[in-house]
N, C-alpha and C positions, 0 to 999 in steps of 0.2 A: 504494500500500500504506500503511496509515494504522498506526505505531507508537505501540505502546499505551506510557503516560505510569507512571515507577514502577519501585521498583526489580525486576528480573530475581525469579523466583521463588528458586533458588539455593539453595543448601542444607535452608532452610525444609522444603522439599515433597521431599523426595530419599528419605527415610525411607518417604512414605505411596507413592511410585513405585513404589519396592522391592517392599512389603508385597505386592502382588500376585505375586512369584515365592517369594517367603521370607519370612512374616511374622514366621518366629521371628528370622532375619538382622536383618532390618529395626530391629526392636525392639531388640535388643543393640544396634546401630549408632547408635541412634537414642540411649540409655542414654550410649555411649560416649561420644556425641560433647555431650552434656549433659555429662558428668563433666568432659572434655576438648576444648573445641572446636576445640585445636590436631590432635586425632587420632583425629576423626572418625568412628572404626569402633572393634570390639572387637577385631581384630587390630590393627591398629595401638597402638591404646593397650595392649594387650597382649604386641606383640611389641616393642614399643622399647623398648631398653636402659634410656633416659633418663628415663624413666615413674618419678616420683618411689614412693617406700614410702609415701608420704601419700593419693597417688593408686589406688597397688593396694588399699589397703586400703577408698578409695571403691567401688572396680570390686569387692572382694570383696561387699562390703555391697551392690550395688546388684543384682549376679550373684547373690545369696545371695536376694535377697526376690523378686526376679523367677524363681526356680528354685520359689519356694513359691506365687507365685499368677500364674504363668504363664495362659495363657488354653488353651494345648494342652500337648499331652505332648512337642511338638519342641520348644516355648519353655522349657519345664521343664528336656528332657533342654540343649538348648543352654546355657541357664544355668548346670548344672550344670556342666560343663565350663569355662565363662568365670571360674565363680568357682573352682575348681579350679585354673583358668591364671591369675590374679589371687596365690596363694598361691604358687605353683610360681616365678612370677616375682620374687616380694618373696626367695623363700628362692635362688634362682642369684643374682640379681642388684646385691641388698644384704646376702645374708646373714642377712636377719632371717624368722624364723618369726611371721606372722601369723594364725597360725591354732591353736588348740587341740588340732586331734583327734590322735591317737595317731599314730605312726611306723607301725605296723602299717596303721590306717585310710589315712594317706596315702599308702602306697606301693599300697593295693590301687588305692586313686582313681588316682593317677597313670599305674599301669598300664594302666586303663582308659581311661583319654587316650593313654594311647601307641600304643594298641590303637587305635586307633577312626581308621580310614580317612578317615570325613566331616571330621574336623575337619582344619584349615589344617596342613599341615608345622611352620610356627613354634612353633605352640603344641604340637603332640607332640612337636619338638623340645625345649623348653621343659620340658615333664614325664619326659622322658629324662634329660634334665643334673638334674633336681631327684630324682629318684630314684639317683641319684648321691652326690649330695651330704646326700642324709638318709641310706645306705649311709655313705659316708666319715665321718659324726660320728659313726654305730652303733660304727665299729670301732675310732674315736678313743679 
């Protein structure tokens, strides 16, 4: 058996693998693990506590333009969500609101993450406690 010379393909190629079951997954992961190469996917860098405010606000912006010139309507809609859980997670996690749009607009968004079966537990977890926490300042 003759071993080919070179590093292992490895991370590299894992993204274009994917793309054949999930290219909208793919992509976000792909994005993630550009922004973060310690956390390689959009859950991950989404669900870790430790995910700096410097970093969600990458993941927003990057979830933000990839929502706008996605190539399909799952990449869009998937986007949409990432950068939604990108904001959710700066406002539990640090406290800080990175995002502009209205308490009104974010709690409809949020719901709609919490609502939504396809996406990961962590992250409708995530917009659960931040629909929380935008309620808790309302009445502060």
């Amino acid at each position: 058996m003759t071993k080919l010379a070179g590093p292992p393909l490895g991370n590299a190629f894992r993204w274009a693998l994917e793309a054949s079951t999930d290219p909208a997954r793919a992509m976000a992961d792909w994005l993630a693990g550009d922004i973060d190469p310690a956390r390689p996917t959009a859950l991950a860098l989404l669900a870790d506590p430790s995910t700096s405010v410097a970093t969600l606000r990458q993941a927003k912006s990057v979830y933000k333009t990839m929502r706008i010139v996605g190539e399909t309507v799952a990449a869009r809609r998937l986007a949409a969500r990432l950068y939604l859980a990108a904001i959710a997670a700066a406002l539990v996690r640090h406290g800080e609101r990175i995002s502009c749009q209205s308490d009104a607009a974010l709690q409809r968004a949020l719901t709609s993450l919490l609502d939504d079966t396809e996406m990961p537990d962590p992250l409708r977890d995530l917009a659960g406690t931040a629909l929380c926490v935008l309620r808790e300042r309302k009445s502060a």
